[in-house]
C-alpha positions in Angstrom: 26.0 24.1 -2.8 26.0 23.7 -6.4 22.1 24.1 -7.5 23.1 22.6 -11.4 23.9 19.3 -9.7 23.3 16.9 -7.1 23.9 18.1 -3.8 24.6 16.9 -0.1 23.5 18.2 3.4 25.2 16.2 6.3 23.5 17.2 9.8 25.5 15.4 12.8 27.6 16.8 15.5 30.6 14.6 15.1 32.8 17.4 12.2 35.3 14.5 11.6 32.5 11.9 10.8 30.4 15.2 8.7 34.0 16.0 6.9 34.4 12.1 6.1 30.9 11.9 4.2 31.6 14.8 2.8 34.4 14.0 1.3 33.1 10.7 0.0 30.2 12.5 -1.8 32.3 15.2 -3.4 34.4 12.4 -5.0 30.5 11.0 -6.2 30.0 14.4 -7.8 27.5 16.1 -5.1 28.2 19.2 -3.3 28.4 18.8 0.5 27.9 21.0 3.3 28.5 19.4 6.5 25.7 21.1 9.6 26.8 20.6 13.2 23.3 21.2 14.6 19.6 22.0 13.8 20.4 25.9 13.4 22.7 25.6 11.0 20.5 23.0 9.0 18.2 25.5 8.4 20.7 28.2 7.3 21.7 25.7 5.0 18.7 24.2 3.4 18.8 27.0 0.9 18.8 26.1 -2.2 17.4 23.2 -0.9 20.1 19.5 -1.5 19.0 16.4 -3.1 19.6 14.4 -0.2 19.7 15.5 3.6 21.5 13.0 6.3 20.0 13.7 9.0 21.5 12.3 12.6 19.1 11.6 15.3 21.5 12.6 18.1 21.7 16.4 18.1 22.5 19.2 20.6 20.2 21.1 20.0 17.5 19.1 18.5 16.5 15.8 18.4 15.9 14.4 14.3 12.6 14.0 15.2 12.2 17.2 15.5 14.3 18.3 12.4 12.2 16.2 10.5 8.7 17.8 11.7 10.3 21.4 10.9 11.4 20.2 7.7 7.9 18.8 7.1 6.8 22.3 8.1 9.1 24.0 5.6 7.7 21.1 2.7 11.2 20.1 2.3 11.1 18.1 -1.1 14.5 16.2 -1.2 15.4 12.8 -0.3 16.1 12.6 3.4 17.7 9.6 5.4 18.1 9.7 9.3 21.8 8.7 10.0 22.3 7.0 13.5 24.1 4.1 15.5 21.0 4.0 17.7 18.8 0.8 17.9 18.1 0.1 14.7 14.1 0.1 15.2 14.0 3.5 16.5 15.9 4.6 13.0 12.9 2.6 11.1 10.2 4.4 13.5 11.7 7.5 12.4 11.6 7.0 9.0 8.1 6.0 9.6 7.5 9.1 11.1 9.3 11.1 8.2 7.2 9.5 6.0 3.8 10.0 8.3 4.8 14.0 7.9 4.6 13.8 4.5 8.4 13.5 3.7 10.6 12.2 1.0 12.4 9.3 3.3 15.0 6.7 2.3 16.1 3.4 3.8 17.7 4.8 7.5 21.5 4.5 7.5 23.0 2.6 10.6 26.6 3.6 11.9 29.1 2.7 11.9 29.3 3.4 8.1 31.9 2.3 5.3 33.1 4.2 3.0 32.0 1.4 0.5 28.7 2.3 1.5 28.5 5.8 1.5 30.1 5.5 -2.0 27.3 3.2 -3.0 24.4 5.2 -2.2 25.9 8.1 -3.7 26.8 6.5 -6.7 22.8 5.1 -6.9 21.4 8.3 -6.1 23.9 10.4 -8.7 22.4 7.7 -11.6 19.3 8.5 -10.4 19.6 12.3 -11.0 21.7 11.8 -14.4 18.3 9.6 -15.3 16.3 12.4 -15.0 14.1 10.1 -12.2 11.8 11.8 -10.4 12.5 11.9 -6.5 10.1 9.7 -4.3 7.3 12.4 -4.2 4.7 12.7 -0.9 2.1 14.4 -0.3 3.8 18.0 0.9 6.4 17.4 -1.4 5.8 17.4 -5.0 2.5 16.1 -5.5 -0.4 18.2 -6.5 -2.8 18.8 -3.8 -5.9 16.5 -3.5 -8.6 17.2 -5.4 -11.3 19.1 -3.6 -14.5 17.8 -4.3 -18.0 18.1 -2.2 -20.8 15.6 -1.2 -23.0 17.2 -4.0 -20.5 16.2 -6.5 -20.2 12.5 -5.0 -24.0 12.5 -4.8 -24.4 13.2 -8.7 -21.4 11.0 -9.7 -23.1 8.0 -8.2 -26.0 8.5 -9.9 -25.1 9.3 -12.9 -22.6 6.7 -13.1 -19.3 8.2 -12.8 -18.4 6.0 -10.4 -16.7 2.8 -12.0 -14.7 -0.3 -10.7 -11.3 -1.9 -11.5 -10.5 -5.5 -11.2 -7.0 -6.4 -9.7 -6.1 -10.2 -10.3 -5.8 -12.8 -7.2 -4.2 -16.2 -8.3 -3.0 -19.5 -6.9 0.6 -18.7 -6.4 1.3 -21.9 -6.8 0.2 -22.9 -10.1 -0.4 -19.1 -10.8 -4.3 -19.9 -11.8 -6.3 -16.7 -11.9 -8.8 -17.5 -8.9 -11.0 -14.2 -8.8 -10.3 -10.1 -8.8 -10.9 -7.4 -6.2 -13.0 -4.5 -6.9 -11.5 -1.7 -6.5 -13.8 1.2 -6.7 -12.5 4.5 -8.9 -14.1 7.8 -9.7 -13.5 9.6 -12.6 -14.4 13.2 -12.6 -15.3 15.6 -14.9 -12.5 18.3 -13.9 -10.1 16.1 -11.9 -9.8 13.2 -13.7 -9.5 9.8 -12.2 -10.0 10.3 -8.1 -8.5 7.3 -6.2 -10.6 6.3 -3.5 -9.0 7.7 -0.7 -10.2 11.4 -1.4 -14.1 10.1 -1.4 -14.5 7.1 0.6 -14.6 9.0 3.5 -16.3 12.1 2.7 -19.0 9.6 1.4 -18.9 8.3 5.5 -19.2 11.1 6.6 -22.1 12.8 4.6 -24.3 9.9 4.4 -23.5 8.4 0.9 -21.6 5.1 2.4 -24.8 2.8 1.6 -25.6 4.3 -2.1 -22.0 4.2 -2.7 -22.0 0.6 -1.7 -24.8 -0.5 -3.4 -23.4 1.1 -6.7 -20.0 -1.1 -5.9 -21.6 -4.0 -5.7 -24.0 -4.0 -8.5 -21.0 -3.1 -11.0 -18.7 -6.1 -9.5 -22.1 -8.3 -9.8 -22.6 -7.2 -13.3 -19.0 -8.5 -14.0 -18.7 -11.1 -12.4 -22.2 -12.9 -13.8 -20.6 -12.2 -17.5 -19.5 -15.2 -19.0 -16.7 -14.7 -19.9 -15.9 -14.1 -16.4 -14.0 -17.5 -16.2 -10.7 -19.4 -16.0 -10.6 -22.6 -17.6 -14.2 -23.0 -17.9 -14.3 -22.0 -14.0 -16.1 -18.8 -12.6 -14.2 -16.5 -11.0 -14.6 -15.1 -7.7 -15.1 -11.6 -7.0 -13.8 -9.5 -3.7 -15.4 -6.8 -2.5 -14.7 -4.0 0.3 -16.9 -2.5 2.5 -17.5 0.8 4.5 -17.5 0.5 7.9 -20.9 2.7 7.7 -22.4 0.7 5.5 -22.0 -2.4 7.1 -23.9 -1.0 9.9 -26.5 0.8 8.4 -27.2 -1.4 5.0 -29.1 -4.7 5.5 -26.1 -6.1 3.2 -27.1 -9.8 3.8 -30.6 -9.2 2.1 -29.7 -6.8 -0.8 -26.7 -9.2 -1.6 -29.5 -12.1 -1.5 -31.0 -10.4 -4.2 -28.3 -9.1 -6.6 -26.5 -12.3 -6.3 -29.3 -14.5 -8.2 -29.7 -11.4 -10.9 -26.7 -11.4 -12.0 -26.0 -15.4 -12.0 -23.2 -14.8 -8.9 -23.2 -18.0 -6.7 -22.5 -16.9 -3.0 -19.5 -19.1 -2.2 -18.1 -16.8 -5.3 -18.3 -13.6 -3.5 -16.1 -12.4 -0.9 -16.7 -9.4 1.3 -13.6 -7.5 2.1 -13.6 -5.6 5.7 -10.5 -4.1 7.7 -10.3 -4.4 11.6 -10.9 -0.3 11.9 -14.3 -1.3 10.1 -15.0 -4.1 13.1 -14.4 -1.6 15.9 -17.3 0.9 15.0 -19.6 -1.0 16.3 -19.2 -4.5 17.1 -22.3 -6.4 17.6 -23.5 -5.1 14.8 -21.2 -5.9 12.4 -20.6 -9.2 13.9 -24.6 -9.9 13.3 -24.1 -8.7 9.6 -21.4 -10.6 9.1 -22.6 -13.4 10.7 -25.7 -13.8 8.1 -23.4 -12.9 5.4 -21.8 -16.2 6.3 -25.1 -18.0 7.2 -25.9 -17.2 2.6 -22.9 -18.7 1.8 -20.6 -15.4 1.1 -17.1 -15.3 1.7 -15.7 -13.1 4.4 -12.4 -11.7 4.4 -10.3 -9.1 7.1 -8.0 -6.9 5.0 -5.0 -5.2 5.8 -4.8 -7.7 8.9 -2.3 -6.7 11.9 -2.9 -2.9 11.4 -5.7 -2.7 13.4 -6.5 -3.5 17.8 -7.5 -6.6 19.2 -6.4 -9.2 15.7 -6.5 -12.3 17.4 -9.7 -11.8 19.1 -11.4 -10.5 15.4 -10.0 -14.1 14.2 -11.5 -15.7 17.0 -14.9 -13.9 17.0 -15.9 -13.7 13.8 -16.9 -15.8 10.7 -14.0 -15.3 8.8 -12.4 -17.1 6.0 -10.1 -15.5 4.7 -7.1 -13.0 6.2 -5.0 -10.4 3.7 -1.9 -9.9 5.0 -1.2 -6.5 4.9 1.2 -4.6 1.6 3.3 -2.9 4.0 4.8 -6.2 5.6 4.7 -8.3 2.0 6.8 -5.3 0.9 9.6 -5.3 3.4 10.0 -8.8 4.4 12.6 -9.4 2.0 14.5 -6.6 3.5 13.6 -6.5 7.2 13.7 -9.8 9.6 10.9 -8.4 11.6 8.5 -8.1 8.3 9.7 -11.2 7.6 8.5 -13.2 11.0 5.6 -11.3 11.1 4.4 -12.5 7.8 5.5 -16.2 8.3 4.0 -16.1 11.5 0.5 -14.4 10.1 0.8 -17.5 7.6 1.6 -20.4 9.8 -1.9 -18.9 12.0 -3.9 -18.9 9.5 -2.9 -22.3 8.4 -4.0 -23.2 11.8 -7.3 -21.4 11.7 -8.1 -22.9 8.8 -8.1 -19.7 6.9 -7.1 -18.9 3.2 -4.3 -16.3 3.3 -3.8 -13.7 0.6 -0.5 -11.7 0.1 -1.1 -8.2 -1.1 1.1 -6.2 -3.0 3.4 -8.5 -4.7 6.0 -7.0 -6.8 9.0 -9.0 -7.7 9.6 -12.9 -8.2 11.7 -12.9 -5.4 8.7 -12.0 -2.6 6.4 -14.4 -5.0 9.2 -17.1 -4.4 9.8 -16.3 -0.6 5.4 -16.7 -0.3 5.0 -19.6 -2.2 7.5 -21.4 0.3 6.1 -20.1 3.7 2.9 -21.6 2.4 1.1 -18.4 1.3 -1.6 -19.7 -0.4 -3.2 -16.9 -3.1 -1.8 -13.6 -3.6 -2.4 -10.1 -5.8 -0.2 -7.2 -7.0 1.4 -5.7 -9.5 3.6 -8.5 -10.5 0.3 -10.1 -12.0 -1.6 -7.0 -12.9 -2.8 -4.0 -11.8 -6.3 -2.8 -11.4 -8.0 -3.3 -14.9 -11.4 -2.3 -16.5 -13.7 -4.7 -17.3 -12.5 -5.1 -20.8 -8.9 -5.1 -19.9 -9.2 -7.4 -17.5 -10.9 -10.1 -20.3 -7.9 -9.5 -22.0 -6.1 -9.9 -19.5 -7.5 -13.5 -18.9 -6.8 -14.2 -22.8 -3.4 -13.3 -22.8 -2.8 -14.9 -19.2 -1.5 -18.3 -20.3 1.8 -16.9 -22.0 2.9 -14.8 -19.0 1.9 -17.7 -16.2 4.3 -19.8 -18.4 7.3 -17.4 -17.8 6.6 -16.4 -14.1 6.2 -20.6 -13.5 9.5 -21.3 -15.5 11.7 -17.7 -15.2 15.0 -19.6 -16.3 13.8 -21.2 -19.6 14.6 -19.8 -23.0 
C-alpha cells in the first residue's frame, strides 16, 4: 500500500466481492489490498491503512476476534465491520470495537452498491485531503491519562484547584435558559485541565468522595445565589451530580439545609443528579437520603437513565422528578430506529410518571426538532453551549437572546 496516501485493507473471504471493493477504492484514489482471512490481515496491516473493512464471517477468525487482536496491536485507523448478518449484531460489534478502544465507523451492511462504496470513499478521501484528524480512542492516538495520586487530589481540593463548569438546560420549546449542570473540572498544575473521569473515581476509592462533594456543591451554591444568576428576572436552577459514596456516607440532606440558606439557593432550585449504578450500592440507604432530600424541597434527578439494572423499579421506588435520557440514544435516534423508540418511549413514560424529561447531548437542529415533537420537555448540549466558567456562562446569558432568536426561526433572513 501506498503510505503517501490514503489506503485500503479489505478482510473477507469472498476474493470476487474483496477484488470488487478494491477496485472501487482504487478509482477513489486509496491503495487496496484485498485479505482472505485473519493471517493474512496481519501480514498486511504493515504500514498500517487508513481504513480496514473488516468481515465478521471469517475461516479462520471470527471479526470479533480480529478486532480484539487489532486492539492488542493499537491499530489506529478507521475500521468498519463489513457483514450481511443481522444488522444488530454488526452495531454490537462496533460497540465492541469501540469498548477495545478502537477507531470504529458506522458498520457496513451487504449487500453493498457500488454507489456506496464510492460514497464512503469519496467522504473519507476529503477527509484525509482536509488534513482531519481520524476519530481518535483511547489506544489509538490519544495521550495516555494523566496519572495523578490521592495526595494530589487531596491538595487540589483544598487548595482550590478544583473548579466547576456550567452547561445550559433550556425549555426546548421556547428555548428559555431554565438552569445549568455543574460539571466538576480539575485543573492541574502539570496536566492541565483533568476531565472528571480520571479522578472521580480515584476520589471513591481513597476516601475523598465526601470532601470532593462538599467542595462541588459549595462552588455551584456560590453561583447560583449570584444575582446575576437569572433569566428574565427568574433564578436559575442549578444541577448537581453526586458520588455514589458520598450519598451514602455524607448526611447530604443536612449540609445541603445549610448551604442552601447561605448562599440565597431556594430548594425547589436545586436538583441532585444521580445515575442508577449510584442506586445499586446500597439501596436503602440511598433511598433514605434521597428520600429527605425530597422531604426539603430539592429536586431529584436519575441520569444517564436506561444504562443501568432494574430502571422501571428505580422510577417506581424512589422520589424522583426528573429522568435524563441518556447522550448515547439522543445521539443515534436520528440514525437508528431502535434509538429512536427507545427514546420516544423513555418520553411517553415519563409523561406518564409525571416526570420532567431532559435530553442530553443535543447537537444539531434536526434531533432538537425530532425532541421538541416527541414532547421532550428540557434539554442540554452543545447546540446551546458547552460547559462554561462562571463568567462565561453570564455572558452567555447576555448574549442568549440573539442566538434563541435564530435557533426558534432557522429559515428567516
Amino acid at each position: 500500500m501506498n503510505p503517501a496516501g490514503p489506503s485500503v485493507l479489505i478482510v473477507d473471504d469472498d476474493a470476487q466481492l474483496g477484488r470488487l471493493v478494491a477496485t472501487v477504492a482504487e478509482k477513489c484514489g486509496f491503495a487496496a489490498r484485498v485479505a482472505l482471512s485473519a493471517r493474512e490481515a496481519w501480514l498486511a496491516l504493515d504500514p498500517e491503512p487508513t481504513l480496514v473493512l473488516l468481515d465478521l464471517n471469517m475461516p479462520d477468525a471470527d471479526g470479533l476476534e480480529v478486532l480484539r487482536e487489532l486492539a492488542s496491536r493499537r491499530c489506529a485507523a478507521q475500521i468498519r465491520v463489513f457483514s450481511g448478518t443481522d444488522p444488530r449484531i454488526l452495531r454490537s460489534a462496533a460497540q465492541l470495537g469501540r469498548d477495545f478502544g478502537l477507531s470504529m465507523g458506522e458498520p457496513l451492511a451487504k449487500p453493498v452498491s457500488v454507489a456506496e462504496l464510492r460514497a464512503m470513499f469519496d467522504e473519507l478521501a476529503r477527509t484525509v485531503a482536509a488534513g482531519a484528524p481520524k476519530p481518535a480512542t483511547a489506544q489509538a492516538g490519544l495521550p495516555a491519562p494523566p496519572r495523578v495520586t490521592a495526595d494530589e487530589l487531596r491538595q487540589a481540593i483544598r487548595s482550590g484547584e478544583l473548579f466547576v463548569v456550567f452547561q445550559p438546560i433550556l425549555d426546548l420549546a421556547t428555548l428559555s435558559p431554565l438552569g445549568a449542570e455543574a460539571l466538576v473540572r480539575w485543573r492541574h498544575p502539570v496536566h492541565g485541565i483533568v476531565p472528571p473521569v480520571h479522578f472521580v473515581p480515584l476520589a471513591e476509592s481513597s476516601g475523598l468522595a465526601v470532601e470532593m462533594t462538599e467542595r462541588i456543591f459549595a462552588l455551584a451554591l456560590e453561583f447560583a445565589g449570584r444575582p446575576e444568576y437569572v433569566w428574565e428576572g427568574r433564578p436559575l436552577a442549578i444541577s448537581v451530580n453526586v458520588a455514589a459514596a458520598a450519598l451514602i456516607e455524607f448526611d447530604l440532606a443536612a449540609r445541603l439545609a445549610a448551604l442552601m440558606p447561605a448562599h440565597g439557593v431556594s430548594p425547589h432550585r436545586l436538583v441532585v443528579e444521580v445515575t442508577e449504578t449510584v442506586m445499586s450500592a446500597d439501596r436503602t440507604r440511598v433511598l433514605e437520603v434521597l428520600s429527605r432530600l425530597r422531604l426539603r424541597g430539592v429536586e431529584l434527578s436519575i441520569d444517564d437513565f436506561g444504562t443501568g439494572t432494574s430502571s422501571l423499579e428505580r422510577l417506581d421506588q424512589f422520589p424522583f422528578t426528573e429522568l435524563k435520557i441518556e447522550r448515547a440514544f439522543i445521539a443515534d435516534l436520528l440514525r437508528r430506529p431502535e434509538a429512536e423508540a427507545i427514546a420516544r418511549s423513555t418520553i411517553e413514560l415519563a409523561r406518564r410518571l409525571d416526570l420532567r424529561v431532559v435530553g442530553e447531548g443535543i447537537e444539531d437542529l434536526p434531533t432538537l426538532e425530532w425532541l421538541r415533537a416527541a414532547g421532550c420537555q428540557t434539554g442540554q448540549g452543545f447546540l446551546f453551549s458547552r460547559g462554561l466558567e462562571a463568567h462565561d456562562f453570564l455572558g452567555w446569558i447576555g448574549g442568549w437572546t440573539e442566538r434563541r432568536t435564530a435557533l426558534l426561526h432557522p429559515s428567516s433572513p
